[in-house]
Backbone as CSV, one residue per row, in Angstrom:
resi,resn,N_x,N_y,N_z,CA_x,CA_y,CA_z,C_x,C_y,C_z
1,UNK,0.840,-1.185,0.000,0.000,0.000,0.000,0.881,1.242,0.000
2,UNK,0.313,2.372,-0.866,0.904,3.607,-0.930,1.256,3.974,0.730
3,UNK,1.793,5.322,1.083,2.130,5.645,2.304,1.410,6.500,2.757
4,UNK,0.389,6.836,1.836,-0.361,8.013,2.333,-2.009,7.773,1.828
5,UNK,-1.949,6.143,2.298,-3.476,5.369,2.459,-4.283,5.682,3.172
6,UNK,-5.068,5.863,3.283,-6.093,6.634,3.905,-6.375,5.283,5.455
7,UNK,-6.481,3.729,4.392,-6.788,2.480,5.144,-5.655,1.325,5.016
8,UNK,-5.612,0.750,6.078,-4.484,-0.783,6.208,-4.708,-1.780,5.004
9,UNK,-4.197,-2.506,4.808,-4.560,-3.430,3.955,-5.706,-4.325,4.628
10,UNK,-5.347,-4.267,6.313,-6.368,-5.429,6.890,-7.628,-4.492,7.027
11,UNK,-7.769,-3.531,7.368,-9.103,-2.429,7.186,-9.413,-2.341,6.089
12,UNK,-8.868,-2.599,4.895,-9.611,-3.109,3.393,-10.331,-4.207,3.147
13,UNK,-9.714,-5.232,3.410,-10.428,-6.415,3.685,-11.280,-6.937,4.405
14,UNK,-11.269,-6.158,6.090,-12.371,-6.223,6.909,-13.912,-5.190,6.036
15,UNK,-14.062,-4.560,5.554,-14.312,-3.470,4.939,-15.520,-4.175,3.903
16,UNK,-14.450,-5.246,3.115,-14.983,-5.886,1.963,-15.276,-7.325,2.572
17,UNK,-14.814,-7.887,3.559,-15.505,-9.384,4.261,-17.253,-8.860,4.350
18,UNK,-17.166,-7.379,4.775,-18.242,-7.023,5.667,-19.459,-6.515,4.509
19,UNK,-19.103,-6.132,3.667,-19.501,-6.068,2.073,-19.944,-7.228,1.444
20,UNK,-19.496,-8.383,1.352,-19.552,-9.184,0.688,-20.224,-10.095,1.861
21,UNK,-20.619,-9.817,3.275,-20.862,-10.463,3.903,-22.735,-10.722,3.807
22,UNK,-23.752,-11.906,3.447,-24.758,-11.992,2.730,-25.994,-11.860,4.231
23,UNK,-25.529,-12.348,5.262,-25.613,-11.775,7.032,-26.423,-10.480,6.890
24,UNK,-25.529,-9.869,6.624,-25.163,-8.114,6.987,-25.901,-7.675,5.705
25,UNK,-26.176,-8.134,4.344,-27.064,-7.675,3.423,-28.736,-7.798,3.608
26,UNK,-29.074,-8.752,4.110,-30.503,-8.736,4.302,-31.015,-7.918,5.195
27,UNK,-32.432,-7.447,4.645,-32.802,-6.209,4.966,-34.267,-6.835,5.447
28,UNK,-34.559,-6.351,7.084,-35.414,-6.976,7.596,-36.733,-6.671,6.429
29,UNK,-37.370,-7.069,6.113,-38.771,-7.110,5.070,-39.828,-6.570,5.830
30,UNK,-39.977,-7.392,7.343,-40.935,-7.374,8.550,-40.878,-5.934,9.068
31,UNK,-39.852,-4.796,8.660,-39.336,-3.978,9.439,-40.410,-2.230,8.406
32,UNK,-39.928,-2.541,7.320,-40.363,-1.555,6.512,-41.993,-1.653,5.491
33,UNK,-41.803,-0.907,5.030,-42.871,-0.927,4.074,-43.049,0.040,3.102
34,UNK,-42.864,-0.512,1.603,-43.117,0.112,0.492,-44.423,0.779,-0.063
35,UNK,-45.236,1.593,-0.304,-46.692,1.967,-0.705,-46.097,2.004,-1.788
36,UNK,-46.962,1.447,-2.798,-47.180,2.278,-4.288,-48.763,2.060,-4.025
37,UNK,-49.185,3.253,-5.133,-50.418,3.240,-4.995,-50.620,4.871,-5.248
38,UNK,-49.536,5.283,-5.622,-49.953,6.942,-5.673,-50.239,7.556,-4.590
39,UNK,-49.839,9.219,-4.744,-49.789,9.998,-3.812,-50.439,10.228,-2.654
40,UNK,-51.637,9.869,-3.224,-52.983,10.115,-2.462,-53.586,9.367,-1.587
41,UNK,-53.222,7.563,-2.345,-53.102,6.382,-0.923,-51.879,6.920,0.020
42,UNK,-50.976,7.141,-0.105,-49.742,7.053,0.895,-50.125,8.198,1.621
43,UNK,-50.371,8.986,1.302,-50.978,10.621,2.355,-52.280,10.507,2.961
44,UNK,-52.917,9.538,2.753,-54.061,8.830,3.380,-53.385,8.324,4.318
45,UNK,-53.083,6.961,4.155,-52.023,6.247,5.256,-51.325,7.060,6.163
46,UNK,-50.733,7.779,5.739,-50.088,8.252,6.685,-50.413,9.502,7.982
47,UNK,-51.968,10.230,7.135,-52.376,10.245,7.877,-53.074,9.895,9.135
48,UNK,-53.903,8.651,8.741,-54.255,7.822,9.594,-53.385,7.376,10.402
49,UNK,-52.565,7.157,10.020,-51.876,6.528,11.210,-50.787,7.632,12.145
50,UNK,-50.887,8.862,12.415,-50.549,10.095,12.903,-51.600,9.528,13.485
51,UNK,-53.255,9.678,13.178,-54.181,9.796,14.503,-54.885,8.624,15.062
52,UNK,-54.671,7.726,14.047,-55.436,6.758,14.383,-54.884,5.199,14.616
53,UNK,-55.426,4.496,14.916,-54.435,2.896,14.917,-55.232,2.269,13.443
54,UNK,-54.081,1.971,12.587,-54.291,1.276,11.195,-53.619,-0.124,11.069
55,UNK,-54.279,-0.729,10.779,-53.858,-2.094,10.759,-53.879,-2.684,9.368
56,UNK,-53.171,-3.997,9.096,-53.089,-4.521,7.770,-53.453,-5.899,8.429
57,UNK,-54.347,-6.989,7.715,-54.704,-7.575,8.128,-54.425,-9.473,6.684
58,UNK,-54.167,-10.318,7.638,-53.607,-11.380,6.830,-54.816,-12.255,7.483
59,UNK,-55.134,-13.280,6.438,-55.812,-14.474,6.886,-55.479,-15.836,6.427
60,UNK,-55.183,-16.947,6.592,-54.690,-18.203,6.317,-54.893,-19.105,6.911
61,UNK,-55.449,-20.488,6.790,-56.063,-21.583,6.925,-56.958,-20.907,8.547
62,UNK,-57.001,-21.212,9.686,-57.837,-20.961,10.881,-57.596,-19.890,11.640
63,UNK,-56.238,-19.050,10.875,-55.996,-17.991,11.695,-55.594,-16.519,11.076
64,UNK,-55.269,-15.802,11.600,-55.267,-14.683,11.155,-54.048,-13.703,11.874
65,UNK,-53.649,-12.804,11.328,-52.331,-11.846,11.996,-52.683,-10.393,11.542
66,UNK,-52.585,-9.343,12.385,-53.141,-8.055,12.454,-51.618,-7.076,12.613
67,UNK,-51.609,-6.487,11.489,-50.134,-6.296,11.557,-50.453,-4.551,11.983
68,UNK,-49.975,-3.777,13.260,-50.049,-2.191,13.378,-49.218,-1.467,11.918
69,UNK,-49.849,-0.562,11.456,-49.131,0.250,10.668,-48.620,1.595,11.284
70,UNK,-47.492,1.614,11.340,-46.659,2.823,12.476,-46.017,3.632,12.087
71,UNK,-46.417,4.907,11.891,-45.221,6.275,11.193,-43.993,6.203,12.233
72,UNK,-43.032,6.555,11.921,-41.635,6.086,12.110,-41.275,7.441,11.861
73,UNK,-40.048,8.268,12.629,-39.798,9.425,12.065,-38.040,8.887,12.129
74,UNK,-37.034,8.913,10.538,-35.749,8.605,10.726,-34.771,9.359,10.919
75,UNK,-33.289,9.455,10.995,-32.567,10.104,11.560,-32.097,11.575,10.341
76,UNK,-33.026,11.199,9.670,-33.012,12.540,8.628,-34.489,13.511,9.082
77,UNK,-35.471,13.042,9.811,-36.601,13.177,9.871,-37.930,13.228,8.876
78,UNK,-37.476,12.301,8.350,-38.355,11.850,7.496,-39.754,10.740,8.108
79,UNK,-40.829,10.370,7.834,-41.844,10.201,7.840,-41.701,8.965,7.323
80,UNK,-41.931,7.385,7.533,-42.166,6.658,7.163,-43.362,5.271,7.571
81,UNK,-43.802,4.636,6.758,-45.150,4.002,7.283,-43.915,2.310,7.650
82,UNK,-44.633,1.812,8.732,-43.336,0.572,8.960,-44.472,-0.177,9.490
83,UNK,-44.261,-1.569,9.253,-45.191,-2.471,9.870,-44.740,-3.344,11.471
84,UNK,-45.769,-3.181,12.168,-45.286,-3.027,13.479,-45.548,-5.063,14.040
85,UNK,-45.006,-5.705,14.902,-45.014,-6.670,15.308,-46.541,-7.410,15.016
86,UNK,-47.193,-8.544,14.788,-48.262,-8.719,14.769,-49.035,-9.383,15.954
87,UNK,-50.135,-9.353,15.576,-51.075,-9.989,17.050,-51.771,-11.568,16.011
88,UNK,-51.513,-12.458,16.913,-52.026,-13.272,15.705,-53.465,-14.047,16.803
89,UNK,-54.446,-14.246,16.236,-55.103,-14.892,16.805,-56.097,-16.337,15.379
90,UNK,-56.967,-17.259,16.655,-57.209,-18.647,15.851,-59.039,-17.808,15.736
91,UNK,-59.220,-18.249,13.946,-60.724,-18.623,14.658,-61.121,-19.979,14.788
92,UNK,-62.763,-19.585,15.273,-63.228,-20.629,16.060,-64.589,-20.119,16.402
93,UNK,-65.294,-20.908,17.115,-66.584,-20.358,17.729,-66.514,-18.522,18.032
94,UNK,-65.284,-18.283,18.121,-65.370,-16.838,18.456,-63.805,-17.184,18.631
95,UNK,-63.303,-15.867,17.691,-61.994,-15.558,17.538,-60.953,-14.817,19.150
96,UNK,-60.211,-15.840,19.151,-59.390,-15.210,20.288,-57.616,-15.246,19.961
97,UNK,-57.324,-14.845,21.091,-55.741,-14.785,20.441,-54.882,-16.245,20.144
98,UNK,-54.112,-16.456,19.213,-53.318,-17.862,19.384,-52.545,-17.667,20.584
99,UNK,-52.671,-19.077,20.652,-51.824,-19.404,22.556,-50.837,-20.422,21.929
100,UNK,-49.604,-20.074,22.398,-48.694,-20.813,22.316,-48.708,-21.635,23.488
101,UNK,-48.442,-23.331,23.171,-48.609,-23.957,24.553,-47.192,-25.076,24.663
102,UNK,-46.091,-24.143,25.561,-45.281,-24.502,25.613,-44.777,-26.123,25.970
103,UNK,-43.727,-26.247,25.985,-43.449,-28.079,25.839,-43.227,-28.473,27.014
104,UNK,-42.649,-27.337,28.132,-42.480,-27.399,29.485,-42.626,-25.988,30.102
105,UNK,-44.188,-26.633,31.112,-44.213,-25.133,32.115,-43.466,-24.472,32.370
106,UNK,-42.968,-22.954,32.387,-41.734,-22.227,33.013,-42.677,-21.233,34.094
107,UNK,-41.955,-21.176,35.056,-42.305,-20.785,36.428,-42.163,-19.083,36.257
108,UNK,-43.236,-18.352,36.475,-43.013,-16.840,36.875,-41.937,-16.544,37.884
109,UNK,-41.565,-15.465,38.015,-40.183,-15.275,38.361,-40.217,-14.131,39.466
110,UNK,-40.255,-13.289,40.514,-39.799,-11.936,41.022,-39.030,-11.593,40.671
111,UNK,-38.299,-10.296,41.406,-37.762,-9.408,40.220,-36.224,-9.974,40.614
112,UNK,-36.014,-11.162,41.650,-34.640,-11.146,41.915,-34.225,-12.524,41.152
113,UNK,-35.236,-13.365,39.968,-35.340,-14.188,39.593,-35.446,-15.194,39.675
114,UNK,-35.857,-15.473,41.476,-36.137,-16.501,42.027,-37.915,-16.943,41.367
115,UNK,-37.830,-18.461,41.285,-39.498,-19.059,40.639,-40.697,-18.798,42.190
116,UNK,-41.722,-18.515,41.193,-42.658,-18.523,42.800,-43.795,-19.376,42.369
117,UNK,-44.999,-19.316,42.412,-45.816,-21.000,42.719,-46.361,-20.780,41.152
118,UNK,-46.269,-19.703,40.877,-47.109,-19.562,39.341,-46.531,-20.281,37.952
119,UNK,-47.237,-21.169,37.581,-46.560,-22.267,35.857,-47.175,-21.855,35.007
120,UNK,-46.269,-20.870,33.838,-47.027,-21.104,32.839,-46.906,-22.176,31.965
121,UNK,-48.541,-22.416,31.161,-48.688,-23.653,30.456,-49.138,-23.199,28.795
122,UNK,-49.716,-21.951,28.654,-49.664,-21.479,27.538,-49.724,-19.791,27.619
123,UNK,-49.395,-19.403,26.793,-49.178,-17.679,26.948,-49.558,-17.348,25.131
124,UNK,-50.316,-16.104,25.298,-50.775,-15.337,24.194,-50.445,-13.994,24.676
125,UNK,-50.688,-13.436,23.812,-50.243,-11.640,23.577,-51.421,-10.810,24.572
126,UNK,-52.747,-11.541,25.077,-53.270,-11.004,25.967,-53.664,-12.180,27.320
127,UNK,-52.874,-13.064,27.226,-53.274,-13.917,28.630,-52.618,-14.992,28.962
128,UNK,-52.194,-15.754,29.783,-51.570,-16.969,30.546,-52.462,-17.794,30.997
129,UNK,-52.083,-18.714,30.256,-52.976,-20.238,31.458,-51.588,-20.656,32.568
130,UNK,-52.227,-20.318,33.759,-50.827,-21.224,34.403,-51.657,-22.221,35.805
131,UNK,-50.468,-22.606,36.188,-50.989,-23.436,37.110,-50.289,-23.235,38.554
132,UNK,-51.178,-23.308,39.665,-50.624,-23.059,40.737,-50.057,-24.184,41.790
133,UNK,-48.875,-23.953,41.892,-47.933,-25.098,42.353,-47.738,-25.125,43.892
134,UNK,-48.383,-23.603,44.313,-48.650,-23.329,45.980,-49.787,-24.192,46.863
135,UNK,-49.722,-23.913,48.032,-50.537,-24.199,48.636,-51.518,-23.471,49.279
136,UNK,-51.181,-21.854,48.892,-52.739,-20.966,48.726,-53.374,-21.110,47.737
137,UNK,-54.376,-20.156,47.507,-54.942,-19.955,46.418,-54.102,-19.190,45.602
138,UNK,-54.533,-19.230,44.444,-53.293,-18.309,43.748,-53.756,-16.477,43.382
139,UNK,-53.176,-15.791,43.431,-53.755,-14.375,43.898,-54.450,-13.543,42.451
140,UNK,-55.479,-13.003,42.917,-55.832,-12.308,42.157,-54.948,-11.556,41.638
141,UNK,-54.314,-10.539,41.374,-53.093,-10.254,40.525,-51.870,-10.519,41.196
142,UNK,-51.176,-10.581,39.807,-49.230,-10.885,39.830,-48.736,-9.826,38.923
143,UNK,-47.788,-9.366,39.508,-46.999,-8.358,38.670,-45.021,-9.003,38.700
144,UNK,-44.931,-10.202,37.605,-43.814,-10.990,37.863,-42.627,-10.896,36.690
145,UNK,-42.346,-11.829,36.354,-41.552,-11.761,34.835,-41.740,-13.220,34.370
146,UNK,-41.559,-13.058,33.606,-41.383,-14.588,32.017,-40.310,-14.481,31.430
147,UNK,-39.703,-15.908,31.813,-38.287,-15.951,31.723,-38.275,-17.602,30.513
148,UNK,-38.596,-17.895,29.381,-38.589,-18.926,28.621,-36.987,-18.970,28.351
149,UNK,-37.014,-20.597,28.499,-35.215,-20.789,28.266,-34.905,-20.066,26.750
150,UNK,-33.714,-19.391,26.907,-33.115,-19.050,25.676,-33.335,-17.538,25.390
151,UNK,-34.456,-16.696,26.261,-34.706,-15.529,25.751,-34.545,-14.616,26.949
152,UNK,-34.682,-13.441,27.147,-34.579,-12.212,27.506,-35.806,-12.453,28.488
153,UNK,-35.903,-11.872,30.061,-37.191,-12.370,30.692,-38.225,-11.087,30.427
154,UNK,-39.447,-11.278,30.496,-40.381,-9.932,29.953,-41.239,-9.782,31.388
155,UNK,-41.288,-8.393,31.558,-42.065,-8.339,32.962,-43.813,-8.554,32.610
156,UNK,-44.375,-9.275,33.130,-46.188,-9.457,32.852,-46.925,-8.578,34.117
157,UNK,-48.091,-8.359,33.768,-49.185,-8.447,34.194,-50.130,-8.704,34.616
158,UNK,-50.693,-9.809,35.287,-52.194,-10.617,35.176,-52.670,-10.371,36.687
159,UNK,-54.375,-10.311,35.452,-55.110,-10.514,36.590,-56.387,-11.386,36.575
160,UNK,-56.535,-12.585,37.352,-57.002,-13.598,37.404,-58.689,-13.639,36.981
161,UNK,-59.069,-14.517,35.533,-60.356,-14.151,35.030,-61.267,-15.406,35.880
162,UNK,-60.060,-16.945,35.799,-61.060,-17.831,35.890,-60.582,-19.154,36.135
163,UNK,-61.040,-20.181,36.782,-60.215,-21.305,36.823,-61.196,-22.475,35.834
164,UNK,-59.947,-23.147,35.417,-60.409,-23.729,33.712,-60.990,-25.477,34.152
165,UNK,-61.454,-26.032,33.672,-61.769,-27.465,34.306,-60.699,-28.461,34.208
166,UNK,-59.355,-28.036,33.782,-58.516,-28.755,34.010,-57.594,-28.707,35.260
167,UNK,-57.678,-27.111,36.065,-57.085,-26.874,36.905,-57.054,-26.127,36.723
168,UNK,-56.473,-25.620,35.546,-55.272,-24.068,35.700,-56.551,-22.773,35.716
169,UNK,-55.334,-21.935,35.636,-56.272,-20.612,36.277,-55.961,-18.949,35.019
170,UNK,-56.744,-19.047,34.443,-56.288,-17.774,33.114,-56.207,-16.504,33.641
171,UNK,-55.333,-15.626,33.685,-55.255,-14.586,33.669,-55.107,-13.664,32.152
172,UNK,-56.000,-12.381,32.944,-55.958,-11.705,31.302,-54.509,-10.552,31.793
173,UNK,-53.745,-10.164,30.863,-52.818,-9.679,30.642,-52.734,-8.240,31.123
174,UNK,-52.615,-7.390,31.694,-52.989,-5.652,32.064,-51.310,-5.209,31.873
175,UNK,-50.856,-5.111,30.508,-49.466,-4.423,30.139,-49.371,-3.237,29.956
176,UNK,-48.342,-2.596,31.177,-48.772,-1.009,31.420,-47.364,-0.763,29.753
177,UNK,-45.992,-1.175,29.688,-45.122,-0.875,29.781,-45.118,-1.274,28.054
178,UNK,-45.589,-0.454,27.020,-45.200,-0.766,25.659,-43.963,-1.677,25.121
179,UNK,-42.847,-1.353,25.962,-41.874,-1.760,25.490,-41.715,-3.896,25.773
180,UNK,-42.525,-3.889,26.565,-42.679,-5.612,27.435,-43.647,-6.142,26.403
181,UNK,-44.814,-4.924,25.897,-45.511,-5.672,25.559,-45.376,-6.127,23.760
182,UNK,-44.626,-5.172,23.525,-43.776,-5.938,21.936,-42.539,-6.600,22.347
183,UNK,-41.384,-6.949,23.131,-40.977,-8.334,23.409,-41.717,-9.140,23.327
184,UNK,-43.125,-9.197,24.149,-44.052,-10.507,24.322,-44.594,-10.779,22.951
185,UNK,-45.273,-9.879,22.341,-45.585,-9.997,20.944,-44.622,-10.826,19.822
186,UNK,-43.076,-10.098,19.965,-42.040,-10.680,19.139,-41.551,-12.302,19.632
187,UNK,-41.878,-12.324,21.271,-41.206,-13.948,21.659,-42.733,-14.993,21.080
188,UNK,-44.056,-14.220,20.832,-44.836,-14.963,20.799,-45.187,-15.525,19.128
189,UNK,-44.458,-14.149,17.948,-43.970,-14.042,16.886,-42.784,-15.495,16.079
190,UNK,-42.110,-15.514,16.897,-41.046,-16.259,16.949,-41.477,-17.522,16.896
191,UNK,-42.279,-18.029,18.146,-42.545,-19.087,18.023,-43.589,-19.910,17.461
192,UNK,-44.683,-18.755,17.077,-45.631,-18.811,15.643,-44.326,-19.361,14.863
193,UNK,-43.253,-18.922,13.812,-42.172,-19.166,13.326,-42.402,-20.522,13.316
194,UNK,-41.727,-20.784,14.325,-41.040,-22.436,14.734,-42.557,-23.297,14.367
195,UNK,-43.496,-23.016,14.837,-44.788,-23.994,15.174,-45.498,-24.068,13.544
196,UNK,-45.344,-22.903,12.856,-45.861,-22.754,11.453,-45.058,-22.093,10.441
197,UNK,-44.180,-23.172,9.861,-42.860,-22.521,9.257,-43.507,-22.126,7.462
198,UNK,-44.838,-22.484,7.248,-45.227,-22.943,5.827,-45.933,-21.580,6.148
199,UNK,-45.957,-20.859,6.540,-46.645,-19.199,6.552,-45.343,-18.155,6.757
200,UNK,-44.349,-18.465,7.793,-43.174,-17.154,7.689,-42.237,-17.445,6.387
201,UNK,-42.224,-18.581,5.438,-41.624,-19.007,4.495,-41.188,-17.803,3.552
């Protein structure tokens, strides 16, 4: 290299590994969103969704996914429409949310990450079936965390609707904290993924 290179030979090559790297080229799809449709759809959209909650909506074999449409402002300040995590729910006699029903109960947690009597047995984007492993009753609300092996723990909500004829006891979800409640959305996202790979394809 000349002597008055701006870069190393190995900062060239890291440069171009990172270039050529196919990782680092894909561009989340799930993240953005293109309008065509002319001026007048996209300034629609985008108004609406300044005031209002707009949704895009998918349907496929028994279920369905409700995707938020979210103005985004970027580091130029620009205005963009982005599609936001989805809510997926089954129908049925009456449409409710899909419940993921894990392979092994994981125990609610306090905040020092010790388990306390509460199992969950399935979890959706608005509720928990769990089961109580105490020897009280189990309390009308918990304010705990969800800690599934492998992921990040998410702080919950619940407060107790009903006990089911198998035992367990449903709580509906009361998520003060936006940011918990799209983790929960995305861990519940994910494993839609894994459970139905012939739809995220």
């Amino acid at each position: 290299m000349q002597r008055d290179a701006l870069l190393t030979q190995d900062e060239l090559e890291f440069i171009q590994s990172m270039h050529h790297n196919p990782q680092l080229n894909v561009r989340d799809v799930s993240s953005s969103l293109t309008v065509n449709g002319g001026a007048q759809i996209r300034d629609l959209l985008t108004r609406l969704a300044a005031h209002e909650q707009v949704t895009i909506q998918a349907q496929f074999d028994n279920q369905q996914m409700t995707f938020p449409l979210q103005l985004v402002e970027d580091e130029f300040h620009a205005l963009h429409l982005r599609l936001g995590v989805p809510s997926i729910f089954e129908d049925g006699p009456m449409i409710r949310p899909w419940r993921l029903v894990l392979e092994e109960p994981v125990a609610l947690e306090n905040v020092r990450g010790q388990p306390g009597a509460l199992w969950v047995h399935e979890v959706s984007f608005k509720g928990l079936l769990v089961q109580s492993r105490g020897r009280s009753k189990p309390p009308r609300t918990f304010s705990m965390w969800f800690s599934p092996s492998g992921y990040e723990r998410i702080a919950v909500r619940g407060t107790l609707e009903r006990e089911t004829a198998r035992g367990l006891f449903a709580y509906r979800l009361n998520q003060t904290d936006v940011d918990e409640t799209e983790r929960l959305r995305q861990f519940i996202l994910q494993q839609h993924r894994l459970a139905h790979p012939e739809v995220h394809a």
